[in-house]
Phi, psi and omega in degrees: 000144179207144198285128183255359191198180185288185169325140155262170183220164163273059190212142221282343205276312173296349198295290191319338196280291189282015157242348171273357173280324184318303175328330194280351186252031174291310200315319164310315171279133199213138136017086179121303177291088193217133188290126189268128146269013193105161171307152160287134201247055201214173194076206179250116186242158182123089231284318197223096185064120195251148172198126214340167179274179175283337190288117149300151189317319222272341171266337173287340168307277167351261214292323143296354171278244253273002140294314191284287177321329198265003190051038216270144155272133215260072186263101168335092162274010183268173209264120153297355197249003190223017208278145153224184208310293166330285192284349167270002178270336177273323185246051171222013173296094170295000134286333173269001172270334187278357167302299201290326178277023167327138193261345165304310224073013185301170182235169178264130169273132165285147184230330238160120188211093194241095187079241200252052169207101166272141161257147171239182190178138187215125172267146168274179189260277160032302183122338170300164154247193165231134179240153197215083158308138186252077212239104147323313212279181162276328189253146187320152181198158209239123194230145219218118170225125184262164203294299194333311186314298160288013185110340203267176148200160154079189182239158221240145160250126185268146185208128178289074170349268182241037164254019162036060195205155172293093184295333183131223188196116197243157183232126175083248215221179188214123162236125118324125153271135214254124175268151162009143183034007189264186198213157156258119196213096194269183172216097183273122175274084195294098180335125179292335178220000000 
C-alpha cells in the first residue's frame, strides 16, 4: 500500500479533495498493490483530545463508498470504545466490504462529471460492477446515468449497497435523486432472465 494524497481531516472539504485525486491512481491498483487515501475520519477522533467527527451522516456514506470503491485500505482512526450504532453500521456493511475487498482489485473510475454531480464506476470479479452516484453540491438533486457510461446495454438489476435491497431491474439507464453531499451506491447485475 502506498499513501496517494496528503493528510486527511474530518471535514468535508478535505473528504472531497482526496477523492477527486483518485481517479488518476486507478491504473495502480491491483491485487497487492492498493492506493492508500488515508484513515477513515468517522467515529470519535482525535490525538489531543476526542471528538465526534465533523462529516454529516450523508458525507460519512460518502466518504466510506469511494474508500470501498477505490479499494483503498479501510484503516480506523477512531476511539473503538466509543463506537455507536451508526458508525458501526458503516463500517460492518458486508456489502460495502465485499466492494472493497473485491478480489479483482480494481480502483474506481469517474465515467461522468457534470459540476458537482459525478458517476463512478469499479468491476468486479464477478462481472458486476459497483457505481457510486454522486452529488457533491449541498442540495439534493436527481442524477441520471445510462448503461453507455459502463460499457453496458440491455438489462441490469440495481441492488442498493447499503440499504441492502433490490431496486429493480432497468434497461439502458437509471436516475435517482441524490442528498448533498450523498451518494448512491450501487451494485450492477446483469438480469438472469
Amino acid at each position: 500500500a502506498w499513501r496517494t494524497t496528503g493528510d486527511i481531516t474530518d471535514t468535508w472539504g478535505s473528504v472531497y479533495s482526496i477523492i477527486q485525486q483518485m481517479d488518476k491512481w486507478a491504473p495502480y491498483c491491483s491485487p497487492g498493490h492498493w492506493n492508500d487515501a488515508d484513515m477513515l475520519v468517522i467515529g470519535w477522533l482525535g490525538a489531543n483530545g476526542l471528538h465526534p467527527t465533523r462529516l454529516t451522516p450523508d458525507e460519512q456514506y460518502t466518504h466510506i463508498t469511494f474508500w470501498s470503491m477505490f479499494s483503498s485500505p479501510l484503516l480506523l482512526g477512531c476511539d473503538l470504545t466509543k463506537l455507536d450504532p451508526f458508525t458501526l453500521n458503516l463500517i460492518t456493511n458486508d456489502e460495502v466490504i465485499a466492494i472493497n475487498q473485491d478480489p479483482m482489485g480494481k480502483g474506481a473510475n469517474r465515467v461522468y462529471q457534470n459540476g458537482l454531480v459525478e458517476v463512478w464506476k469499479k468491476e468486479l470479479a464477478n462481472g458486476d460492477q459497483a457505481v457510486t452516484m454522486a452529488n457533491f453540491g449541498l442540495n439534493e438533486t436527481k442524477i441520471h446515468f445510462d448503461w453507455e457510461m459502463l460499457g453496458l446495454s440491455g438489462r441490469y438489476e440495481l441492488f442498493d449497497v447499503w440499504r441492502q435491497e433490490i431496486l429493480g431491474t432497468f434497461k439502458d439507464s437509471f436516475e435517482s435523486m441524490v442528498p448533498g453531499h450523498g451518494v448512491l451506491f450501487l451494485r450492477v447485475s446483469r438480469d438472469s432472465q
